[in-house]
N, C-alpha and C positions, 0 to 999 in steps of 0.2 A: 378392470384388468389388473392381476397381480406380476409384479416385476419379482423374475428370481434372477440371484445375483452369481452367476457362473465364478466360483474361485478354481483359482489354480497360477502356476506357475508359468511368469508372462515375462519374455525376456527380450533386454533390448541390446543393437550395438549404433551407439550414436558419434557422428562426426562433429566436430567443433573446426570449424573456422573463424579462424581470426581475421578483425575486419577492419581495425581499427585504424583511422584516418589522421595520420598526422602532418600540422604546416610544413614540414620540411619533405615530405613527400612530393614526387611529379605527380600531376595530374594522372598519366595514364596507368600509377600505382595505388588510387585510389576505387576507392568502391563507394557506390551511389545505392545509398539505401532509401527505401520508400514503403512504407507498412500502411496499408491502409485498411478499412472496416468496411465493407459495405459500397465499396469503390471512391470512401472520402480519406483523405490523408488524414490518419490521428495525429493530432497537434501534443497530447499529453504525452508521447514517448520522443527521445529527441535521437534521432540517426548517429549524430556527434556522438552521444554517447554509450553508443553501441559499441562492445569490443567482439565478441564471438555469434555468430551463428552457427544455432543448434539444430542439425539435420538426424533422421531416423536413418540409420543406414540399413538395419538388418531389426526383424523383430519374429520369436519364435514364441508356441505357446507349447508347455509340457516339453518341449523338446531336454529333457533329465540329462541324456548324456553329456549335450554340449555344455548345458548350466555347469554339469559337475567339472568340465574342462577350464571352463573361466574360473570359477572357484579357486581349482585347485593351481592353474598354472597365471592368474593374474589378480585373484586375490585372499595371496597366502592363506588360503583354506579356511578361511573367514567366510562364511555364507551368512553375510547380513542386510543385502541387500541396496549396499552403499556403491554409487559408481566408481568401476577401477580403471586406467588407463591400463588401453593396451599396446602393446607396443608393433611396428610392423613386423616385429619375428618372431612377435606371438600369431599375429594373423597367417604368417607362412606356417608357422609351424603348426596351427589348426587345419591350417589349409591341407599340408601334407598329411596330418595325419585320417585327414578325413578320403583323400583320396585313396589312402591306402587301405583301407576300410569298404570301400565303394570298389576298389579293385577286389581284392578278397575279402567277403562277410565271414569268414572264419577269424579273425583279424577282430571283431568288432569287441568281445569280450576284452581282451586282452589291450587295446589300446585308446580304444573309448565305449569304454564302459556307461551302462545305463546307470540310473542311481534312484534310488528310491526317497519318499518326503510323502508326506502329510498332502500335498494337490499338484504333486508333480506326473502326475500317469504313469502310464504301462511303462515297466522294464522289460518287457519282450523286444525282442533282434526278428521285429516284425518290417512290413511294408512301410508304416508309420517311421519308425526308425528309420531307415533310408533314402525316406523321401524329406524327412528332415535334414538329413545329411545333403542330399543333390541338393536343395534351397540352403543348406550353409554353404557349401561349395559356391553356388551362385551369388552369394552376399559377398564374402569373400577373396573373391577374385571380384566383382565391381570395388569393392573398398581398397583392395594394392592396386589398381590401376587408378584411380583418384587422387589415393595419397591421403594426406592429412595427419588428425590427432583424433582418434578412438578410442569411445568408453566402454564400460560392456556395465547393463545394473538388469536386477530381476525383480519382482516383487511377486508375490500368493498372498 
């Protein structure tokens, strides 16, 4: 059997939690980490020195418009593929503008715009497009009710 290797434009928003356990903390301010393999506790990683847990919060493929909105509004227009903090009023402010997009599709050129690349897909203000937008709206409003520190990175 021959394996073909699907490229294209694979995007994530990932959460960071900070975990880290110090002596001068209460007890019920701490967090009890436990990583295991196979249902055996790994003895080679140590919980101590664990600072952040890394969650997937939101993960799109091809979705072009939105890439292009992180790019341009979280990392100053540098499309390198490097993770960029986002802030919560970048999150509203995707949010709103996705909504308003999803209210009126005349609106979509003009405010989120598709964007073209080498394996990023279709620039049609098709079904695709839309339905990437209601599953960004649904990432989006789960990640402002959680809270936290968010990254946004892509890679093709």
């Amino acid at each position: 059997m021959r394996w073909r290797w699907v490229i294209g434009l694979d995007m994530y928003l990932t959460r960071k939690t900070y975990v880290k356990n110090w002596d001068h903390m209460d007890h019920d301010q701490k967090h009890e980490i436990v990583i295991k393999k196979g249902g055996k506790v790994r003895r080679d990683i140590d919980p101590k020195k664990i600072t952040y847990i890394e969650e997937e919060a939101g993960y799109w493929r091809k979705a072009n418009a939105i890439h292009e909105w992180f790019v341009t509004n979280c990392q100053e227009g540098e499309d390198d593929c490097r993770q960029s903090y986002v802030s919560e009023e970048n999150l509203r402010e995707l949010l709103d503008t996705v909504n308003k997009v999803l209210e009126d599709h005349k609106l979509a050129d003009d405010l989120l715009p598709t964007a073209s690349g080498f394996f990023f897909g279709s620039t049609d203000y098709d079904e695709y497009y839309y339905s990437d937008l209601k599953d960004t709206k649904k990432m989006l409003e789960e990640a402002l009710e959680k809270g936290g520190e968010y990254y946004y990175s892509s890679s093709w």
